[in-house]
C-alpha positions as CSV (number, residue, x, y, z in Angstrom):
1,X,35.5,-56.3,-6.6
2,X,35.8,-59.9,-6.3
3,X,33.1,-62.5,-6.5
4,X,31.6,-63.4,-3.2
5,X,28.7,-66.2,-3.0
6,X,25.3,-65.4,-1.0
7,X,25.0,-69.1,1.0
8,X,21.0,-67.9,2.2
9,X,22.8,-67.1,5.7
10,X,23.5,-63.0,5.2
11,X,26.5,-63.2,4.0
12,X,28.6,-59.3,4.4
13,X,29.8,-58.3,1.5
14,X,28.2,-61.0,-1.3
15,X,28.0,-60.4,-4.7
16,X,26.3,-62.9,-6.4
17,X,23.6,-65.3,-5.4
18,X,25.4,-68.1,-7.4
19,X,28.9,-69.3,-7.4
20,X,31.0,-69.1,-10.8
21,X,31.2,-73.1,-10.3
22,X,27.1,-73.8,-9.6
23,X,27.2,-71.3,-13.2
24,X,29.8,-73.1,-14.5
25,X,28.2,-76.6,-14.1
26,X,24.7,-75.3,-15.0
27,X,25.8,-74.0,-18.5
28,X,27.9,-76.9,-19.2
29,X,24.9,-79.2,-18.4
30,X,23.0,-77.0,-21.3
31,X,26.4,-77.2,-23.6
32,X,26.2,-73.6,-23.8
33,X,29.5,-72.8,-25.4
34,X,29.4,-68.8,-25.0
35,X,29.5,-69.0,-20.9
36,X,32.5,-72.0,-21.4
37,X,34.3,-70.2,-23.7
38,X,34.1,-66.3,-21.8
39,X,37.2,-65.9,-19.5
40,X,36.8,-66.1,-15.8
41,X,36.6,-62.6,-15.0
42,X,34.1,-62.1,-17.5
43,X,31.5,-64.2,-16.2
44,X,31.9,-63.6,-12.2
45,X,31.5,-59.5,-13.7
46,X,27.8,-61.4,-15.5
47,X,26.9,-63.2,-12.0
48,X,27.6,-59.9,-10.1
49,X,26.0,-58.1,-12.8
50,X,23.1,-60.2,-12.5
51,X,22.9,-59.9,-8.4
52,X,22.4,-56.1,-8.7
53,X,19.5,-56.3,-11.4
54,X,17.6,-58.6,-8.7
55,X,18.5,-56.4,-5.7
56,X,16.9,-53.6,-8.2
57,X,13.4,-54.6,-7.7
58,X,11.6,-54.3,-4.0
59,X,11.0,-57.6,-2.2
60,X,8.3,-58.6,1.1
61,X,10.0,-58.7,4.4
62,X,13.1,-57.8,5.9
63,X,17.1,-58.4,4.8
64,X,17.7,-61.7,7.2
65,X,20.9,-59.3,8.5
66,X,21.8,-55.9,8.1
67,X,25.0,-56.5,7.2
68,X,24.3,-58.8,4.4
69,X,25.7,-57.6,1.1
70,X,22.4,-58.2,-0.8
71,X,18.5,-58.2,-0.3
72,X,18.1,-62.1,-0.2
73,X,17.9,-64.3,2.2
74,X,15.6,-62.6,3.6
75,X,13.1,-62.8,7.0
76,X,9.2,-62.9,6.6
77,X,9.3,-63.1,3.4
78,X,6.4,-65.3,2.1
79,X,5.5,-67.1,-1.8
80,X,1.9,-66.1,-3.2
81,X,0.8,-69.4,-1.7
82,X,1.6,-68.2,2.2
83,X,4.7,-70.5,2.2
84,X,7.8,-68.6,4.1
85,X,10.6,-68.5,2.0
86,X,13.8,-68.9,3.1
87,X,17.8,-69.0,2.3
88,X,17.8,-68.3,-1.7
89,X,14.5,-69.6,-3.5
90,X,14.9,-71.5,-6.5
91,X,13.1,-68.8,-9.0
92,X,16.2,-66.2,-7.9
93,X,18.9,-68.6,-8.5
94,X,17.4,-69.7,-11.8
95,X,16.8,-65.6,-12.6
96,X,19.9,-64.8,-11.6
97,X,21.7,-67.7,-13.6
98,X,19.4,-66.5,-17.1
99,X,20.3,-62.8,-16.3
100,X,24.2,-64.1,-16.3
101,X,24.0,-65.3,-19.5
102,X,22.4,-62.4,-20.6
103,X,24.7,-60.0,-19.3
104,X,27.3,-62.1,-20.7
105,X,25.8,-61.9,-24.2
106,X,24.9,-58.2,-24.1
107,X,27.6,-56.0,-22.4
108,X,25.9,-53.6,-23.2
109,X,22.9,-54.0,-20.5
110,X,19.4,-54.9,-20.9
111,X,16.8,-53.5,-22.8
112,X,14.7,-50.8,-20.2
113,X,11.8,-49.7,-22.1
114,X,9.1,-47.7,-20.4
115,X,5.6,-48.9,-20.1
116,X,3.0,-47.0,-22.7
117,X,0.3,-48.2,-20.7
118,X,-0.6,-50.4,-17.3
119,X,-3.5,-51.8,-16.0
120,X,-4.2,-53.1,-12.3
121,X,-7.0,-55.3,-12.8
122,X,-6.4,-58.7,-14.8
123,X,-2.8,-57.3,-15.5
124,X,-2.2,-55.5,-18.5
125,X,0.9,-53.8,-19.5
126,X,2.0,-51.9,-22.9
127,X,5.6,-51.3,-23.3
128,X,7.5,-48.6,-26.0
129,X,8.5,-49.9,-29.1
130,X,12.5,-52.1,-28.9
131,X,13.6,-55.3,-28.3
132,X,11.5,-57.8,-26.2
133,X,11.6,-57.2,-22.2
134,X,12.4,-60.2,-20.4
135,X,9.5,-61.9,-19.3
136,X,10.6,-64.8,-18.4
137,X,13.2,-63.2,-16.0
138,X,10.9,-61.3,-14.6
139,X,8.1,-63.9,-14.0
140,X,10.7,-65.8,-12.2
141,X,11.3,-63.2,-9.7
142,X,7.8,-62.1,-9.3
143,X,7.2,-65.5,-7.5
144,X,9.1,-64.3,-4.8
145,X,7.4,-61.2,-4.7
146,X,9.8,-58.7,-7.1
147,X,7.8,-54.8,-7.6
148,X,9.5,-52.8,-10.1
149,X,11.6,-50.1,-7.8
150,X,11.2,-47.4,-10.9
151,X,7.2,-46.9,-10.5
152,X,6.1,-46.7,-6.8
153,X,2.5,-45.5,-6.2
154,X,1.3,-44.0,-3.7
155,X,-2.2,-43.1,-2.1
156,X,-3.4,-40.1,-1.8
């Protein structure tokens, strides 16, 4: 599978919401030697690797085309302020640019723990024993709306 960039216009068959030279330029503008130094093929496999993490979560509105090969752009699809977003929002770029270097760090995957305990109201959430969860990550994409895909409730 090759490395195919999302532009924001739906594109079939994408694979990462960031191009290796975007990546490229944003690590080097941190001097972060580990993404330099990794061969090519190892970090498009971290950019793809980060696109399917995001497309794990559920997002508001509607794919922009069902063809696309991921779930952003997408159409109706508005910020916690009201404001429609469209093509790729800043916060899933960024997200998917962190996750990258994560996934480049950790081959391995990212640390999954399960939540000991949630609460709705003024948000509180418990999670098992391990290594930290990634907050920041995740705070990124929950401005555009991200709901864990693994927990789903439903009304009775």
């Amino acid at each position: 599978m090759s490395l195919i960039t999302e532009t924001g216009s739906g594109i079939a068959g994408a694979t990462s919401y960031v191009s290796l030279a975007d990546a490229d330029g944003h690590f080097a503008a941190l001097d972060l030697d580990d993404w330099s130094s990794a061969s090519e093929g190892a970090r498009e496999r971290a950019l793809m690797r980060a696109a399917l993490h995001i497309d794990s979560y559920h997002y508001p509105g509607r794919v922009l085309d069902w063809d696309q090969g991921l779930k952003w752009p997408r159409s109706g699809a508005v910020d916690r302020d009201g404001r429609l977003m469209t093509g790729l929002p800043h916060a899933l770029r960024i997200a998917a640019l962190e996750l990258a270097e994560l996934f480049l760090k950790e081959a391995a995957g990212l640390d999954e723990r399960l939540p000991i305990r949630q609460k709705i109201g003024s948000l509180e959430i418990t999670y098992a024993e391990g290594k930290q969860r990634m907050s920041f990550i995740f705070r990124l994409l929950s401005q555009i709306g991200a709901q864990s895909a693994a927990h789903d409730l439903v009304r009775g």
